[in-house]
N, CA, C and O atoms as a GROMACS GRO file, in nm:
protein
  352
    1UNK      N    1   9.394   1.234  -2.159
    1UNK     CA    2   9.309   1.286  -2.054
    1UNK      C    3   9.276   1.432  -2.083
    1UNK      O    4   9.353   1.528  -2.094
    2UNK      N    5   9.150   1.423  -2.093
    2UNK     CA    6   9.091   1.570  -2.100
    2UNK      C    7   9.083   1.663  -1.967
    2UNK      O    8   9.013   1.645  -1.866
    3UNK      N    9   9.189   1.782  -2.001
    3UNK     CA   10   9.184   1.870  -1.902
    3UNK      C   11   9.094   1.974  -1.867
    3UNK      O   12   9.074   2.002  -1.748
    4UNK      N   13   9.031   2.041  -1.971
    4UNK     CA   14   8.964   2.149  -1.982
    4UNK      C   15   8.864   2.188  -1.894
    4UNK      O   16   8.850   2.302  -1.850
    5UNK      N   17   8.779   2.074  -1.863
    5UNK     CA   18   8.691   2.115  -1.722
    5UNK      C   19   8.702   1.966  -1.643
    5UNK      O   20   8.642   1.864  -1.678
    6UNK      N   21   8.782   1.980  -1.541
    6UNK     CA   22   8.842   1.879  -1.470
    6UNK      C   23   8.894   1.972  -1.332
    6UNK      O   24   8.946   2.083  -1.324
    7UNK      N   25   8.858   1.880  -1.237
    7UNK     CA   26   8.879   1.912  -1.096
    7UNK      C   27   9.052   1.922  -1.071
    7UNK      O   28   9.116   2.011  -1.016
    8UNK      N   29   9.090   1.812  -1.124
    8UNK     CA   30   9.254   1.835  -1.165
    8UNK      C   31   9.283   1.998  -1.202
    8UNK      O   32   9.364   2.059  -1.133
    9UNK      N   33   9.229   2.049  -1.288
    9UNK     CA   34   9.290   2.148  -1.368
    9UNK      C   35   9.258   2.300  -1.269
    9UNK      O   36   9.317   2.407  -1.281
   10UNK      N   37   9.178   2.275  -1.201
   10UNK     CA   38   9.075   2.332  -1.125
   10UNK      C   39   9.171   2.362  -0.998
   10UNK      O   40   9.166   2.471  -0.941
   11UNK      N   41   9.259   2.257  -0.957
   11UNK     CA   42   9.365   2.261  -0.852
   11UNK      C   43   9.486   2.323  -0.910
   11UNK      O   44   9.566   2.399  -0.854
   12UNK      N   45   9.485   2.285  -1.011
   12UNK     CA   46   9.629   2.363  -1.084
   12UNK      C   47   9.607   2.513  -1.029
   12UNK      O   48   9.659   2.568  -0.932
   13UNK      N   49   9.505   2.566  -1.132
   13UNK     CA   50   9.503   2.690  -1.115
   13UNK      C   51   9.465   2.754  -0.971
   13UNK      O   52   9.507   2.867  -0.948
   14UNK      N   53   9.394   2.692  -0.882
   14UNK     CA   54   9.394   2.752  -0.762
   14UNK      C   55   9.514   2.718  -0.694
   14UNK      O   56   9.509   2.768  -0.582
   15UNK      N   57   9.626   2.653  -0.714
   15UNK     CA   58   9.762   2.650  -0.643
   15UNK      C   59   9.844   2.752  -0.729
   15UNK      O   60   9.879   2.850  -0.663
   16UNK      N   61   9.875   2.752  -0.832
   16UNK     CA   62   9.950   2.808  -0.929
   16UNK      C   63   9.916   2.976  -0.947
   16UNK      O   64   9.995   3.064  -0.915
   17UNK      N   65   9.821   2.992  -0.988
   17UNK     CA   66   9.777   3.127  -1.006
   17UNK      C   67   9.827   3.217  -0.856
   17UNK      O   68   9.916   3.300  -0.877
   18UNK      N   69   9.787   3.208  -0.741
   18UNK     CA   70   9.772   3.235  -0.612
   18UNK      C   71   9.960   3.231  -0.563
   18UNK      O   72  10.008   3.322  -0.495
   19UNK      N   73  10.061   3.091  -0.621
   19UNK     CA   74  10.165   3.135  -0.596
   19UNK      C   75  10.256   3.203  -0.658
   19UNK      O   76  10.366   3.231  -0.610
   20UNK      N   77  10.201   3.244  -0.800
   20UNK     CA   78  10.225   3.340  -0.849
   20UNK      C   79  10.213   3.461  -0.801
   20UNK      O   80  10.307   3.540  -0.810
   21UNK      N   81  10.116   3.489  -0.751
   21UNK     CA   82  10.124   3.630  -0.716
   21UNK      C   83  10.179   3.662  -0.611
   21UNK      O   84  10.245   3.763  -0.592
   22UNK      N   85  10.146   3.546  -0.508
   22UNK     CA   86  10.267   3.549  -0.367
   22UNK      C   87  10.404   3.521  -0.388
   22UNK      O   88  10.473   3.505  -0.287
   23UNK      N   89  10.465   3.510  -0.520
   23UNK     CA   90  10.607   3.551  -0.542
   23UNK      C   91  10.642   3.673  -0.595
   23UNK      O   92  10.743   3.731  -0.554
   24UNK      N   93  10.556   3.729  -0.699
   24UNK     CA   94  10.546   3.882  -0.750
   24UNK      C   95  10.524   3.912  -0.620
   24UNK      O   96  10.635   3.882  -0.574
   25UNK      N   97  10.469   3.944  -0.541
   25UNK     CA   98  10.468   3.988  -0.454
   25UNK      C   99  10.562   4.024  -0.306
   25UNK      O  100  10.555   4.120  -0.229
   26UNK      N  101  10.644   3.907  -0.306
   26UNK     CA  102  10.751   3.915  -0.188
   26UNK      C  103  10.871   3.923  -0.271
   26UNK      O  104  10.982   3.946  -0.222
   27UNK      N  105  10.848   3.903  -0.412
   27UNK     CA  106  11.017   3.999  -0.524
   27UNK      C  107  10.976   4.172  -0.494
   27UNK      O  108  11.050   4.242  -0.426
   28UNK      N  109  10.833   4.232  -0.565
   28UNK     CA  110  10.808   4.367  -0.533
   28UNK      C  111  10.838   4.411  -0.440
   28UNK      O  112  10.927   4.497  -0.447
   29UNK      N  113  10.774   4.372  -0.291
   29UNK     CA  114  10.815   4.430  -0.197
   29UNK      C  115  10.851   4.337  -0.104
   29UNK      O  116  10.755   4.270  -0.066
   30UNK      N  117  10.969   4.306  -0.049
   30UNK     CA  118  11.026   4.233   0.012
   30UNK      C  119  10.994   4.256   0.166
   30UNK      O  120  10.960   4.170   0.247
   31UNK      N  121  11.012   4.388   0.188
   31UNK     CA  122  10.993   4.394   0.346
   31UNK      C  123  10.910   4.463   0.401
   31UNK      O  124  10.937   4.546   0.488
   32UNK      N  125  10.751   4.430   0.338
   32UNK     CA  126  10.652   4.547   0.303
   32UNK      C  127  10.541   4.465   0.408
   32UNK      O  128  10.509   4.346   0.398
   33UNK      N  129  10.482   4.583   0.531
   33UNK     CA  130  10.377   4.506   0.556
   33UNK      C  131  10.285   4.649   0.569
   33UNK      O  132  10.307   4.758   0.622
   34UNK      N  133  10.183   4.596   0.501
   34UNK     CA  134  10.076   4.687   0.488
   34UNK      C  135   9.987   4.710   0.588
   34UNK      O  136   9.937   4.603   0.624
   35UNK      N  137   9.948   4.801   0.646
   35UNK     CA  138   9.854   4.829   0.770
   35UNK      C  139   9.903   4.786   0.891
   35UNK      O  140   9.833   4.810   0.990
   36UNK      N  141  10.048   4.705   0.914
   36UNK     CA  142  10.009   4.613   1.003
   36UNK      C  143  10.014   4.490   0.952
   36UNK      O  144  10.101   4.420   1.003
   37UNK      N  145   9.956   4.444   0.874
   37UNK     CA  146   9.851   4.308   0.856
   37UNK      C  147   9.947   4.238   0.746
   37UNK      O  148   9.918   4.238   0.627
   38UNK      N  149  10.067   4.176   0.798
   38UNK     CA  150  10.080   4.077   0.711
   38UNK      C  151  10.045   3.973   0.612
   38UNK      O  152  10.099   3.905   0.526
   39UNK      N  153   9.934   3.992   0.662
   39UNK     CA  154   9.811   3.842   0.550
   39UNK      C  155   9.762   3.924   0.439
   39UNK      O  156   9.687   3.866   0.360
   40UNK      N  157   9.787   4.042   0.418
   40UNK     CA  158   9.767   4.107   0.261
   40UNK      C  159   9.789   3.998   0.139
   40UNK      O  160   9.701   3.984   0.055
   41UNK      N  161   9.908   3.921   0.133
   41UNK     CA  162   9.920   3.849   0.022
   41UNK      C  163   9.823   3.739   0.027
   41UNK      O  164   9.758   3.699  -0.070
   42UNK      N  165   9.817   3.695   0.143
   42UNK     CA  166   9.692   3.590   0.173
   42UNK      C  167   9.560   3.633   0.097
   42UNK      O  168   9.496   3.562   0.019
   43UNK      N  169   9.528   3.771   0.135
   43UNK     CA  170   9.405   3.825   0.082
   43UNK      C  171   9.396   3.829  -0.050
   43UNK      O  172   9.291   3.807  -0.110
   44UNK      N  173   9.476   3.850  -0.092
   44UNK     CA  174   9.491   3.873  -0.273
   44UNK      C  175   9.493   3.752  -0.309
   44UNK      O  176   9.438   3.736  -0.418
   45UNK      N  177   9.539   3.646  -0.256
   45UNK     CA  178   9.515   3.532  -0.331
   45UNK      C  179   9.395   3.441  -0.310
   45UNK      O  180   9.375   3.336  -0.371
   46UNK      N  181   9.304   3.504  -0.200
   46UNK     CA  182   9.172   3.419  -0.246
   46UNK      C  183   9.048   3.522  -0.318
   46UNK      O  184   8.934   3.497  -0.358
   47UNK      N  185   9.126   3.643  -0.312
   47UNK     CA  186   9.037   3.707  -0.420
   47UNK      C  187   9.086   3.665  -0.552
   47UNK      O  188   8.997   3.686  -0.635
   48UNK      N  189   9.181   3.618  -0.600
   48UNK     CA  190   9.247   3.602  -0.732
   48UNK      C  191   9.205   3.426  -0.734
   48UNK      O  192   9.242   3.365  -0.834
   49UNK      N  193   9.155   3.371  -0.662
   49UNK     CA  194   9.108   3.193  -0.666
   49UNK      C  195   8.931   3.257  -0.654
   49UNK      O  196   8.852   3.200  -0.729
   50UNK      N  197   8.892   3.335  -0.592
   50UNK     CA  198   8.723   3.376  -0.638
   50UNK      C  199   8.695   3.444  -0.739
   50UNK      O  200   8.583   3.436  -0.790
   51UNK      N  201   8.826   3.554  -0.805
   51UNK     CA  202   8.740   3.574  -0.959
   51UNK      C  203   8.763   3.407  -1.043
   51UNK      O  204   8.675   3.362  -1.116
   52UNK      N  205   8.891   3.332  -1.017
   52UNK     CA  206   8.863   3.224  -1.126
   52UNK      C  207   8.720   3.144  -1.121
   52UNK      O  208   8.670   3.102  -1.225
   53UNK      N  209   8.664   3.127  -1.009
   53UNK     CA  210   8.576   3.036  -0.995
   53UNK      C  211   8.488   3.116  -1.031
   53UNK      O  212   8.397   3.052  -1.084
   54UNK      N  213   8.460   3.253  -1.031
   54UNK     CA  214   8.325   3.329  -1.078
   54UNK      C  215   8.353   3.276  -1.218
   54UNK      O  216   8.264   3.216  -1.279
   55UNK      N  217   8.492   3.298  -1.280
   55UNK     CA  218   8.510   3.263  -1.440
   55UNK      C  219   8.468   3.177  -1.513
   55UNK      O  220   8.427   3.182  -1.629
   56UNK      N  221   8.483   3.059  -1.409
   56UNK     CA  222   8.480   2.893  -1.426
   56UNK      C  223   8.310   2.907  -1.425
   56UNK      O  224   8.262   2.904  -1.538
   57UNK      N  225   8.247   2.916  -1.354
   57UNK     CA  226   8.123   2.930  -1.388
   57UNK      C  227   8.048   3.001  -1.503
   57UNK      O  228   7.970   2.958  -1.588
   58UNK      N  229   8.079   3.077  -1.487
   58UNK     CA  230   8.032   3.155  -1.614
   58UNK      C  231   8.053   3.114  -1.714
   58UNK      O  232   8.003   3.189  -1.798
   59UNK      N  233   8.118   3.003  -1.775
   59UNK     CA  234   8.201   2.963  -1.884
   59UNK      C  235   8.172   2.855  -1.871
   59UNK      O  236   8.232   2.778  -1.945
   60UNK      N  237   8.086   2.805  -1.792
   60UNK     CA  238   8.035   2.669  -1.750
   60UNK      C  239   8.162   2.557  -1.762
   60UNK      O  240   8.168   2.449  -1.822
   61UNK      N  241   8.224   2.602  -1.711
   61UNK     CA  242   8.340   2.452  -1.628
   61UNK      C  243   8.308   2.453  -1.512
   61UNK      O  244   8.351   2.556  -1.461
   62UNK      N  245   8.243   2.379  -1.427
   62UNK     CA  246   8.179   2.366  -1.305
   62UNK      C  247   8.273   2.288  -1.227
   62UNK      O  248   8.307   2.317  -1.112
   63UNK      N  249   8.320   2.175  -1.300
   63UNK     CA  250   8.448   2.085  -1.219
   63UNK      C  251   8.560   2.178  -1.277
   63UNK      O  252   8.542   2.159  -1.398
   64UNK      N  253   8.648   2.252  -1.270
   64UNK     CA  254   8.743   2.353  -1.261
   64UNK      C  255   8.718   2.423  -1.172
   64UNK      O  256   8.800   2.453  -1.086
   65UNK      N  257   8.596   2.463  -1.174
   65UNK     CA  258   8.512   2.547  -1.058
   65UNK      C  259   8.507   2.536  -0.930
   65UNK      O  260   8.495   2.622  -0.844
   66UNK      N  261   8.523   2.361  -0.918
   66UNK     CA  262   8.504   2.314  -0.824
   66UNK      C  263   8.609   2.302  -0.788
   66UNK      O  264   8.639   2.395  -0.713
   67UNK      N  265   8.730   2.192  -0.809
   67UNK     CA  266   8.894   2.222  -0.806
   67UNK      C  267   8.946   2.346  -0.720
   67UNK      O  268   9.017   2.340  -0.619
   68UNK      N  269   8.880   2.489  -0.798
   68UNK     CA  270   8.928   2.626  -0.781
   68UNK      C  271   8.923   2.622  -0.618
   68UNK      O  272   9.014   2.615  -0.536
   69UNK      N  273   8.810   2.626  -0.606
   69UNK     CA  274   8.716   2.608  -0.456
   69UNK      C  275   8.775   2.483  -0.370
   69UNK      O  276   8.773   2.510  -0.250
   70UNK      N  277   8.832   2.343  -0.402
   70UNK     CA  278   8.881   2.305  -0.344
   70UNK      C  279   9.026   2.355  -0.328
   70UNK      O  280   9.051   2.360  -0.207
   71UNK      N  281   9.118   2.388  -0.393
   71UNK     CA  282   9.238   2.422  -0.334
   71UNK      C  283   9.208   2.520  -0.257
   71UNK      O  284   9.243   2.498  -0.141
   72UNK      N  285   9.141   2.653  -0.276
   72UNK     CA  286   9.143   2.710  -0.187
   72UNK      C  287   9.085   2.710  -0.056
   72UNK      O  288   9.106   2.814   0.006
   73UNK      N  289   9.022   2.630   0.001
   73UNK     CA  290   8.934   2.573   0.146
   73UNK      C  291   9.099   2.544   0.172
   73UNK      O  292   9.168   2.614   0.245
   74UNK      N  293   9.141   2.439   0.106
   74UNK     CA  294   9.269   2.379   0.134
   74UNK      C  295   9.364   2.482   0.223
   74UNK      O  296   9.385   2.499   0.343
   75UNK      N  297   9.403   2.534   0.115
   75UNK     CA  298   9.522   2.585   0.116
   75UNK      C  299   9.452   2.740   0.264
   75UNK      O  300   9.540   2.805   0.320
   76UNK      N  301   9.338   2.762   0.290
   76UNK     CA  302   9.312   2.841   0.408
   76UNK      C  303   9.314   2.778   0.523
   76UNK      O  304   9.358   2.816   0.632
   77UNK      N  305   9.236   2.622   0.474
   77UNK     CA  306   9.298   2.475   0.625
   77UNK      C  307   9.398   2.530   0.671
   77UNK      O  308   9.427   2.604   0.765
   78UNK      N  309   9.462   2.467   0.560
   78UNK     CA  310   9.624   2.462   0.599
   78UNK      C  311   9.668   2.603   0.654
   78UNK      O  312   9.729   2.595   0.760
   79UNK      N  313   9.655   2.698   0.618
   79UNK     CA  314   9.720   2.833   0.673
   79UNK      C  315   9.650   2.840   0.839
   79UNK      O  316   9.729   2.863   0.931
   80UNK      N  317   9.540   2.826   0.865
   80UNK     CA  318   9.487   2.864   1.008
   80UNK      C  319   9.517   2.735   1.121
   80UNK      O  320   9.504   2.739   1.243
   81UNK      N  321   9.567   2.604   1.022
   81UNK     CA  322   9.638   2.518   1.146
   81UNK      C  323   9.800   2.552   1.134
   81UNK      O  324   9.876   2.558   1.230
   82UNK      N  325   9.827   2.568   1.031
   82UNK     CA  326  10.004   2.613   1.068
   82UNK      C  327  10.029   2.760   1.192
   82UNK      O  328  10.119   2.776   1.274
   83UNK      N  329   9.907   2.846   1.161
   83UNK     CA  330   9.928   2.959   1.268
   83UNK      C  331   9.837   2.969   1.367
   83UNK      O  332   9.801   3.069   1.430
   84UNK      N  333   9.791   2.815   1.378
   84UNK     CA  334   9.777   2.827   1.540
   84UNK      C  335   9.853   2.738   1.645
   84UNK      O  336   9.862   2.737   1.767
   85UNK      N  337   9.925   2.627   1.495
   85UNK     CA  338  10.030   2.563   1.606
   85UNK      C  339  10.159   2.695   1.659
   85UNK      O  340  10.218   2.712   1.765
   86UNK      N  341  10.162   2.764   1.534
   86UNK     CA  342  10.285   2.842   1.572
   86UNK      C  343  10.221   2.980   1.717
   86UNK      O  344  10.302   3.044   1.784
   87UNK      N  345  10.110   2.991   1.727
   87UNK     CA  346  10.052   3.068   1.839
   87UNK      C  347  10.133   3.007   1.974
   87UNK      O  348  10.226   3.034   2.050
   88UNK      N  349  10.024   2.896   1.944
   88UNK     CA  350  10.064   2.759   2.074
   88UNK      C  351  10.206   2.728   2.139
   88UNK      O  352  10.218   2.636   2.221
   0.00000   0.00000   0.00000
């Protein structure tokens, strides 16, 4: 199975890349909240899932591209129903 421009591979890296940095990130600073605004790491990781997909395009992998873009819709789903059950 060819990975190289595949919607599969496309999810890898928009899960993987993104929890990478949200572990560098809570090893660096453990008890760090910036402004206020806890969702800093949140922020960095869909800027770090929108340069890949600018990448993925440009480089014409369009299904990687697409992948990229689906985990991350995902993975923001998922964050704005987990914190509004926890509001509730």
């Amino acid at each position: 199975m060819q990975l190289k421009n595949s919607i599969l591979m496309g999810l890898l890296i928009g899960v993987l890349l993104p929890a990478a940095a949200w572990v560098l990130f809570a090893r660096l600073y453990p008890d760090t909240v910036i402004l206020n605004k806890p969702a800093i790491p949140y922020l960095v990781a869909i800027g770090l899932n929108l340069f890949m997909v600018k990448l993925c395009f440009q480089h014409n992998a369009d299904q990687t591209g697409k992948g990229v873009m689906l985990a991350t819709f995902a993975s923001m789903l998922a964050l704005v129903l987990i914190l509004k059950v926890r509001i509730s």
